[in-house]
N, C-alpha and C positions, 0 to 999 in steps of 0.2 A: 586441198589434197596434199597429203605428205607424200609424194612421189619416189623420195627416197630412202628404202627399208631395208634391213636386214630379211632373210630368208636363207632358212638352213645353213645358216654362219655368212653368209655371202652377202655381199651391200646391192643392192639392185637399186638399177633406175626403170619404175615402173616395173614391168618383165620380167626386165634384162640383166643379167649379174654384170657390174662393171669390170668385173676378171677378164669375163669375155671381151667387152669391149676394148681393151688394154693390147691384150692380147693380139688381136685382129688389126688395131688401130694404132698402136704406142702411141707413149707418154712423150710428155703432157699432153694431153687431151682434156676437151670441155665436151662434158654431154648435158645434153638440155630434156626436160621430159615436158613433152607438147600437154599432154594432161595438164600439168600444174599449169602452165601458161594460159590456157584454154580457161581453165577452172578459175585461175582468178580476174583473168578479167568478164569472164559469167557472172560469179560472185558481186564485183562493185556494179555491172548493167545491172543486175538482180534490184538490188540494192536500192540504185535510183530510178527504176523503172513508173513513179509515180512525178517522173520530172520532164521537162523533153528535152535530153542530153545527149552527149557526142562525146564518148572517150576517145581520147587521142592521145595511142602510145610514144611514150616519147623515145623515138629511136637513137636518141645518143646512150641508151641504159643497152640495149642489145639493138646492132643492125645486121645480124645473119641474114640471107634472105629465107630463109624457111620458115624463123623464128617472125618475119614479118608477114609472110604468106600466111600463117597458123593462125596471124591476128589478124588478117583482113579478111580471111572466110569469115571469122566470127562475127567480123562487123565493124572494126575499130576503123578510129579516122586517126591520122598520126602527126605529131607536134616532131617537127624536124627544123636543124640547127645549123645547114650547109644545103648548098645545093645539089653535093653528094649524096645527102643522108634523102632527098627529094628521087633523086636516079633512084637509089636503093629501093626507094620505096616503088618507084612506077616501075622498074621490073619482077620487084614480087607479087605485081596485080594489086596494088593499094590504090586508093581511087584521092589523086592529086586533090579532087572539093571536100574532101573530108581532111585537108590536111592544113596545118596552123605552121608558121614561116616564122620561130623567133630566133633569138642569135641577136649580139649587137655591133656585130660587124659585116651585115646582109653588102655585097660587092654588085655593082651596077648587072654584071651578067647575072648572076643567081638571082636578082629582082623579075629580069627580065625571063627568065626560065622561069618560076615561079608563077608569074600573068600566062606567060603562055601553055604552061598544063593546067592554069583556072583553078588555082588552090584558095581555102575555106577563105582565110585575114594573112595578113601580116601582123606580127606582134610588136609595134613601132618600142624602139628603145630608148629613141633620142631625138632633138629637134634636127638635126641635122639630116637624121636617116627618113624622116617624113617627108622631109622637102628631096632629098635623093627619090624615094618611090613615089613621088608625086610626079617628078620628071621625067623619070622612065618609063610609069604609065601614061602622061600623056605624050610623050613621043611615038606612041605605040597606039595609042587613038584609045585607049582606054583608062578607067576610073579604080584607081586599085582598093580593094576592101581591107580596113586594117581596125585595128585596135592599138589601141596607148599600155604599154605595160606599165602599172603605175606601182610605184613603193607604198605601203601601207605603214610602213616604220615597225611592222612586229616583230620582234626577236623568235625564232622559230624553236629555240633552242636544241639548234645543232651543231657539228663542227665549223669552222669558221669558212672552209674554204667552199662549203656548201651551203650558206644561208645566204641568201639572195635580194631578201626582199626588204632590207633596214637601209636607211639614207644612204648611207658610206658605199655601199655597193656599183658598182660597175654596172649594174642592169637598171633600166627601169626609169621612171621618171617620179619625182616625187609627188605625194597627195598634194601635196598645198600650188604645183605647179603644173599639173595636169589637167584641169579645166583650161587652161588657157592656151594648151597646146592644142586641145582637142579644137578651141573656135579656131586655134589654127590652119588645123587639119580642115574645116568645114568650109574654108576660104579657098584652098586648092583647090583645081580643076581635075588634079590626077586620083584623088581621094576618093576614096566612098567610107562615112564611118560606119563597121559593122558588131564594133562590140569596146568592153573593157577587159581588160588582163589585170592578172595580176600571179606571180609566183615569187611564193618566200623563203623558199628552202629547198632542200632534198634531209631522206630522214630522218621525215619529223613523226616523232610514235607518240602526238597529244594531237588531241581534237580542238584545244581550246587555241592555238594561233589562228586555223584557219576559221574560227568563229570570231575572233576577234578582227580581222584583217577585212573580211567579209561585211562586218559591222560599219568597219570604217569606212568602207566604199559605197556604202548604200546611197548616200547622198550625191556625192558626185555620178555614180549610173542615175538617177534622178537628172541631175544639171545634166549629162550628156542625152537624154531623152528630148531635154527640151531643147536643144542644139540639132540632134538631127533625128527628128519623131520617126520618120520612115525607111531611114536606115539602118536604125541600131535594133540588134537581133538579140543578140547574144553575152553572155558574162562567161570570162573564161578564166577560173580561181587555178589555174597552172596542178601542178603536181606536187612533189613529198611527199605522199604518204611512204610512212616506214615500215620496213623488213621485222624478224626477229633474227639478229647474229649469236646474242650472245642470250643476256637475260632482259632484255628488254621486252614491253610487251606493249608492242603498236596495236591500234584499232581494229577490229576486222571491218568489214565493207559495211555491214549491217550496223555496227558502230559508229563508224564515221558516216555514215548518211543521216543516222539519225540524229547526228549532231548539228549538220549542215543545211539539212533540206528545209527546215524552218525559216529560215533566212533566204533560202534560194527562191522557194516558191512564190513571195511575196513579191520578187523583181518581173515575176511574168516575162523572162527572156529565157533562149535555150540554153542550157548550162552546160558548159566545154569543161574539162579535167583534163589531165596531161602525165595521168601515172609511166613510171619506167620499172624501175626497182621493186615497185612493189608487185607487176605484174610477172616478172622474171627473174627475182633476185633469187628468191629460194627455190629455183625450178631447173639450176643449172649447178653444175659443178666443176672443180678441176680434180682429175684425177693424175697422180704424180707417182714416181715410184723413186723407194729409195736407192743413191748412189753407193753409200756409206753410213757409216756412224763416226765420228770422228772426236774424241777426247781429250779436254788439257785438263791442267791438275786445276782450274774454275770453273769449266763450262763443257757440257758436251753438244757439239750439234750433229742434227740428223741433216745430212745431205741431201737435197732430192734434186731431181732431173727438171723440176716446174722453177720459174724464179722472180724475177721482181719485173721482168722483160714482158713474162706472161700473164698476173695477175700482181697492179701496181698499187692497189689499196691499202695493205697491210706498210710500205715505205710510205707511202704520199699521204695517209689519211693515219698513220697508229691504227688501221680499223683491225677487228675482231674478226676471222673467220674460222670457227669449228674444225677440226683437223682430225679425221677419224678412220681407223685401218677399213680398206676393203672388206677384208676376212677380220671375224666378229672374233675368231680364239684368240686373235695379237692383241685384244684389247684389255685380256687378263691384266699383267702387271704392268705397272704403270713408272714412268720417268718423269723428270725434268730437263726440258731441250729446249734449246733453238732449232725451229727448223728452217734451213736456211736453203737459197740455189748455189749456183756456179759462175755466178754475173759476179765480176769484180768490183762489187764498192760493198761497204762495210753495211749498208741502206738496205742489201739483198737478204732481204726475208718475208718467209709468211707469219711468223711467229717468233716471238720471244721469251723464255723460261716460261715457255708451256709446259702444262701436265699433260701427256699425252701415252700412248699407247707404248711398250716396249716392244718398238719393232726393228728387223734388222735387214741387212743390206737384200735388196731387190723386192721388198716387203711395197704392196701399192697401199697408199696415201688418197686419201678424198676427202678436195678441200673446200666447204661446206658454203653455199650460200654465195654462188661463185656465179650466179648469170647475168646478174646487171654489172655496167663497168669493169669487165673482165678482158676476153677478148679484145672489145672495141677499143680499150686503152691501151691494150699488147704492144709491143715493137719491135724493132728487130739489133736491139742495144747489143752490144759484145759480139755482132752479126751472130745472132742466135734466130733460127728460120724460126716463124709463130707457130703457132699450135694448131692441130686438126679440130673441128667441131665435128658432135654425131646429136642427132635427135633421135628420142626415141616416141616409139607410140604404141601404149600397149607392150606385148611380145616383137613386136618390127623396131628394127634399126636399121637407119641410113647416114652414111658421112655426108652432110651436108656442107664440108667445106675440108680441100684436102689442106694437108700439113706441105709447110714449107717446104723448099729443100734448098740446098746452098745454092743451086742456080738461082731460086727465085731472087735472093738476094741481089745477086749484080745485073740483071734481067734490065733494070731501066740505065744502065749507065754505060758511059764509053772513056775509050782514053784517048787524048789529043792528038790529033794527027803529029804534034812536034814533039812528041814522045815516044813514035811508034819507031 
C-alpha cells in the first residue's frame, strides 16, 4: 500500500491532507498510516502462510504504543531489546509469549521481568549472559527458554554500523563455537533450549545472504536437535529485510519467501522473523515546515523547524531520505540545497546538495520514509522538546503521542539543596 499520495495537489496520508494535520498539530510532526503498517505485515504472514511461523516486530524500528497496538490485533508476536521496549509492549496489549528477549547487554532485573510475564526465548548473546539467565531463572524456581544467536559470518551487504551478523560484531556467537555453548546451555538447570537465532543485518534489499546464512546453519539446528530432541521448537533467522529510500529495490514478501521457504520447510521447526523497517519504514513520515532560505555566494540551505535531534539517520547513517513539498505546485522548479535544522553542529542535516523543490519560507516539507528509526532515536539535544506523533486510518486521525513542551524537558530534575 502506497499510503502516501498526492490528491488535488495536496500530499495526503491515506484520507488525510498532511496540511491539515500541520496545521492542527505543528511541525515537526511524524504521521504514520496504520494501512500501510497493517498491510505489510499481511503481506510477509500471506506470504509464509504454508509455514508455521511467528513474526515478531522488532520494536526498536518504532515503539509508539498505537503503532504496537495496530500490530498486535493483527497478530504479531514482538522481538524487543530492553525491558522497556517489554513494558511498551504489555501496555499496548501485546501478548509477553509471543515475545523474543535479544539485546547483549539483558541486566539481572530485565531477565527477571522477562520470566515473569512468560515471554517466547531469549536470544543468548554470549557465554557469560547464558550462565546470568540461568541463575536468575533458577533462583526463581524456573527453566528459562532461549536460543544461541549465532554468527553465520555473511556479509549482508549493508552499512557497517547495521550489519550484525560477520565475526567482528558485537552480537552473537560464532558458527564454529556455538554447538558448544549450546551442550552448555543443556548442562544448566535454569535453561530450557527452545530454538536457534540468527540476525545478520538490517537493510538488506538481496535474498541471497539470508539463503546463505540459513544454509550455513542447517547443520548445526541438526547437532542442536540431537542435544535437546524435546525442547527445540523453533529457528529464528532475525530481521533485515529492506525498505525502498532511494533507488533500491528490495524484495517484496512474496519474493523473499519464495527464496527462503525451501530451506525453511525441510527444518520441520516454527519459523520466528523479526521484521522493523520494513514493516513501518515506508508508512511513516516527518513533516517539517520551512524556517527560511538562507544564501552564500557556494551554497544555499533551506532552513526547516525538523533537525538532526528529531530524525538522526541522515548524520549517523549518510542515509537517503526523499524530501517532497506537501503542496504538489512547489514542486515545479527545482534547486539545489542543503536542507538543514537549527541544532548547532555542522552534522545537522536531512540532506545535502539535494535537488529538490523551489520552496520558500513557511512552505511544509515531507520527509519521506520516516517510520522506522525515527522517533525512537529522537532526543531532546539543544533542549529542543521531541516531536508530536498522529496515526492515521482511513479519513480518522488521532495524536497518538503529544509534543513536548519545555516543561517536559526539566520534568525529571532538581537542583541541590546547597544551591538553593
Amino acid at each position: 500500500m502506497n499510503a502516501f499520495q498526492y490528491r488535488r495537489g495536496e500530499l495526503h496520508c491515506e484520507g488525510v491532507p498532511l496540511r491539515r494535520l500541520a496545521e492542527e498539530f505543528g511541525t515537526p510532526l511524524y504521521v504514520y498510516s496504520q494501512g500501510h503498517i497493517a498491510g505489510q505485515y499481511g503481506d510477509l504472514h500471506k506470504a509464509l502462510r504454508s509455514l508455521d511461523h511467528l513474526i515478531c516486530f522488532a520494536v526498536k524500528a518504532n515503539s509508539n504504543l498505537a503503532v504496537l497496538r495496530a500490530l498486535a490485533e493483527a497478530g504479531t508476536g514482538f522481538d524487543i531489546v530492553s525491558g522497556g521496549e517489554l513494558y511498551r509492549v504489555a501496555q499496548a496489549g501485546g501478548d509477553p509469549r509471543k515475545c523474543v528477549f535479544s539485546g547483549v547487554g539483558k541486566t539481572r532485573d530485565e531477565i527477571e521481568y522477562a520470566l515473569k510475564l512468560g515471554i517466547y526465548m531469549f536470544n543468548v548473546e554470549s557465554e557469560p549472559e547464558l550462565r546470568r539467565i540461568s541463575e536468575v531463572a533458577r533462583c526463581m524456581g524456573r527453566r528459562a527458554p532461549i536460543a544461541i544467536r549465532v554468527n553465520p559470518g555473511v556479509d549482508p551487504d549493508t552499512h557497517h554500523y547495521i550489519s550484525t551478523g560477520k565475526h567482528e560484531s558485537k552480537f552473537g556467537i560464532s558458527l564454529r563455537e556455538a554447538l558448544d555453548v549450546y551442550r552448555q546451555a543443556a548442562r544448566l538447570d535454569g535453561i530450557k533450549i527452545r530454538g536457534v537465532q540468527m540476525h545478520i543485518g538490517s537493510q538488506i534489499t538481496k535474498t541471497a545472504p539470508f539463503v546463505l546464512a540459513i544454509r550455513k546453519l542447517l547443520r548445526l539446528i541438526e547437532q542442536v536437535r540431537g542435544i535437546a530432541p524435546r525442547t527445540l521448537q523453533s529457528f529464528d533467522m532475525g530481521g533485515g529485510l529492506g525498505i525502498r529510500y532511494r533507488d533500491e529495490r528490495p524484495p517484496t514478501a512474496v519474493e523473499f519467501a519464495r527464496a527462503v521457504m525451501p530451506h525453511l520447510k525441510a527444518m520441520g521447526l516454527r519459523i520466528l522473523l523479526e521484521p522493523g523497517r520494513f514493516i513501518v519504514g515506508n508508512g511513516g513520515v516527518l513533516v517539517t515546515r520551512v524556517v527560511h532560505i538562507k544564501r552564500t555566494p557556494v551554497k544555499r540551505f533551506v532552513i526547516v523547524d525538523a533537525a538532526m535531534n528529531d530524525l538522526i539517520r541522515p548524520s549517523l547513517y549518510g542515509s537517503y531520505h526523499e524530501i517532497i513539498p506537501v503542496t504538489a505546485k512547489a514542486a515545479r522548479r527545482k534547486i539545489t540545497a542543503d536542507v538543514v535544522g537549527p541544532v548547532c553542529e555542522s552534522g545537522d542535516f536531512l540532506a545535502q546538495e539535494r535537488r529538490l523543490a523551489a520552496v520558500g519560507e513557511n512552505a511544509l516539507l515531507a520527509v519521506m520514509s520516516a517510520g522506522a528509526y525515527g522517533m525512537v532515536m529522537a532526543s531532546n539535544y539543544n533542549a529542543r522538546p521531541r516531536p508530536a506523533e498522529v496515526m492515521v486510518k482511513g479519513s480518522r486521525y488521532e495524536l497518538v503521542r503529544r509534543r513536548e513542551s519545555v516543561k517536559d524537558l526539566v520534568s525529571g530534575e532538581t537542583i541541590p539543596s546547597w544551591l538553593m
